[in-house]
N, C-alpha and C positions, 0 to 999 in steps of 0.2 A: 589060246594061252598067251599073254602080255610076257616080251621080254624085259626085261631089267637092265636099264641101263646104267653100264660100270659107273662109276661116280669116276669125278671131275680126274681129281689123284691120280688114281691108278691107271686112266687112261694115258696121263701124258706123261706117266714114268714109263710105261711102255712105250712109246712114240721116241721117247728120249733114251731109251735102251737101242731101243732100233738103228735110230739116230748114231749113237756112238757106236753099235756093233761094225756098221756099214763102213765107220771110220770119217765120220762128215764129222765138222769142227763144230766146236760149241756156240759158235755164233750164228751157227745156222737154225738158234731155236726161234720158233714162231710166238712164241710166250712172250706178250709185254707188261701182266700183268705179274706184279713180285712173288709173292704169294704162291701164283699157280707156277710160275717159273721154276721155284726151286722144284719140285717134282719132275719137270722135264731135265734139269739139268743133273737130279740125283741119278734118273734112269740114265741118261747120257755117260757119267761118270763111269758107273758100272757095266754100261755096255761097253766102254771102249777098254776098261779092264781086262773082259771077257774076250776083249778082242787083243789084248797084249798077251794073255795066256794061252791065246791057239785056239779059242772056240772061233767056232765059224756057224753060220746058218742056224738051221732047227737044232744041232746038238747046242747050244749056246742057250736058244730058247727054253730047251727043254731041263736044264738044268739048273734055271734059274728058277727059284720059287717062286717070287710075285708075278712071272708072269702065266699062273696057269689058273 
């Protein structure tokens, strides 16, 4: 059986959730190209949201919708 690999987006909104969950600063995305940038820096955004309201680890994960 072939897996499906997540397309470009959703990967790195997730990387960029992570990113800000963790609490590391927005400069530390690896994205140079614009386009695909904003998806890391939209997940970033709302990771570190999640992380100003008191989520922390999997329960943070797990109540986020995109990333399931």
């Amino acid at each position: 059986m072939k897996r499906q690999k997540r397309d470009k987006a959703s990967t790195l909104f997730n990387r960029g959730f992570q990113a800000g969950l963790s609490g590391k600063s927005h400069d530390d995305c690896p994205v140079k190209v614009i386009d695909l940038r904003s998806h890391w820096m939209s997940g970033w955004r709302e990771g570190r949201e999640a992380q100003w309201n008191g989520m922390v680890g999997v329960s943070a994960i797990q109540a986020h919708p995109a990333l399931h």
